[in-house]
C-alpha positions in Angstrom: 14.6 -0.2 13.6 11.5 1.5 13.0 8.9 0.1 10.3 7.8 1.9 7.6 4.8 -0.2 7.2 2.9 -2.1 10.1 -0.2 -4.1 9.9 -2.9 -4.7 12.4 -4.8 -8.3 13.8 -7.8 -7.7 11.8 -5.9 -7.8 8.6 -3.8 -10.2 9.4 -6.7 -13.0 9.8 -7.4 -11.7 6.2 -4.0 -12.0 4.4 -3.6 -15.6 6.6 -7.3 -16.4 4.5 -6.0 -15.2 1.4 -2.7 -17.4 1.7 -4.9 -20.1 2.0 -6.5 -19.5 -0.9 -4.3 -17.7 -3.1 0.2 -19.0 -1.9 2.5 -15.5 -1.9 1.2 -12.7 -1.7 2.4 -8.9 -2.1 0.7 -5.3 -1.8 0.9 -1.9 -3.9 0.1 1.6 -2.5 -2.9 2.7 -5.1 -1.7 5.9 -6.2 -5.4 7.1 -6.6 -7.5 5.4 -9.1 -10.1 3.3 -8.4 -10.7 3.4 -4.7 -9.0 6.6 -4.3 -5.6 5.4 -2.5 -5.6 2.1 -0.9 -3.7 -0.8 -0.3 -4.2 -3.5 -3.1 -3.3 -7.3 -2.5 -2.1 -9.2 -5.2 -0.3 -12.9 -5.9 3.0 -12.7 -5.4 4.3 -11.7 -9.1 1.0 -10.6 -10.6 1.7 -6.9 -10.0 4.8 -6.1 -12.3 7.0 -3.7 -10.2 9.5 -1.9 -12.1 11.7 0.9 -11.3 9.3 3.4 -10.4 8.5 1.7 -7.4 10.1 1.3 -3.9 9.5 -1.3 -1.2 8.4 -0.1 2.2 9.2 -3.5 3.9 7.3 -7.1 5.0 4.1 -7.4 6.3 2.9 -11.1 7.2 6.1 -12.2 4.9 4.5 -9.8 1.7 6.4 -7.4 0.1 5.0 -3.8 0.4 5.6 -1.7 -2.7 4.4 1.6 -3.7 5.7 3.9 -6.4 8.4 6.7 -5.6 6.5 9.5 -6.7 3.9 8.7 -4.0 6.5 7.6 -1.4 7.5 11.6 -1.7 4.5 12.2 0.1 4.8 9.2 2.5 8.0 9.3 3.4 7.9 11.3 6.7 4.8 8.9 7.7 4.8 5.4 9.3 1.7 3.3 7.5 -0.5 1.2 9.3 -2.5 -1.5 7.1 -6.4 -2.3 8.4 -9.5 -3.8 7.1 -12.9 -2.0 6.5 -16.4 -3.7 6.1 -17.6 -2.7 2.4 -16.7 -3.7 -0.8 -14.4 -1.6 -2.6 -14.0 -1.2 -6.3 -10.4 -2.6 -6.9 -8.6 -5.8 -8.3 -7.5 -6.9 -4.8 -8.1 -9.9 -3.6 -9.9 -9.0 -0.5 -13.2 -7.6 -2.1 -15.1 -10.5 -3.2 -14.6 -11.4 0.9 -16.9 -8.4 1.8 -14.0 -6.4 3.2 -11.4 -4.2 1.9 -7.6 -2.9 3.4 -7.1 0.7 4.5 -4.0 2.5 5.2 -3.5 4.8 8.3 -0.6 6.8 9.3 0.9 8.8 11.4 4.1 11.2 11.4 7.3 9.7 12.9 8.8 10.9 15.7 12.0 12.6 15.2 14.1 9.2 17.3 11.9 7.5 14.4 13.1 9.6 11.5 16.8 8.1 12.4 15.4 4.8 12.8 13.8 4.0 9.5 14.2 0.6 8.1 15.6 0.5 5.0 14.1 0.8 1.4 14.5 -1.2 -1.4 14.1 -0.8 -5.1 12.9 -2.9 -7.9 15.3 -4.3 -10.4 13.3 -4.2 -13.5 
């Protein structure tokens, strides 16, 4: 199966941190306020997801969420999570550590496209 969300070493090391310090842990796709569009990280349960939102998959055992609208424009895309140096102007967890998560993509190959893991929806 091919994920729809991936994340890289340098992040990892952060959300391994942040477990430390924080227990379960989940991210949202900004949909473009603060920071523009960027991965936010959040306790696990202190980002209420509700039915306008979709779950890409796991990433270092956290949910991935974004909303459906924005999926629209994702959806033919394969999203890689990094970190930046910089603090960024969000409620994620990440910024008082100096650094903040980015999302790259790219466009799925068409053996890809067939591939995709599936999505799942939020029950509220």
């Amino acid at each position: 199966m091919t994920p729809r969300v991936t994340i890289n070493s340098d992040a990892i090391a952060v959300v391994n941190d942040l477990k430390q310090r924080f227990g379960d842990l989940m991210f949202h796709q900004s949909g473009g306020c603060c920071d523009g569009s960027q991965p936010m990280c959040f306790e696990k349960g202190e980002f209420k997801v509700g039915n306008s939102d979709v779950c890409l998959g796991i990433i270092e055992d956290c949910e991935f969420w974004m909303s459906k609208d924005q999926f629209e424009y994702w959806k033919y895309t394969q999203l890689n999570i990094g970190i930046t140096r910089g603090r960024g102007s969000s409620f994620s967890l990440e910024i008082p550590m100096g650094v903040r998560f980015i999302t790259q993509s790219r466009i799925y190959s068409s053996e890809e496209l067939e591939q995709l893991t599936p999505l799942t929806f939020a029950d509220a």
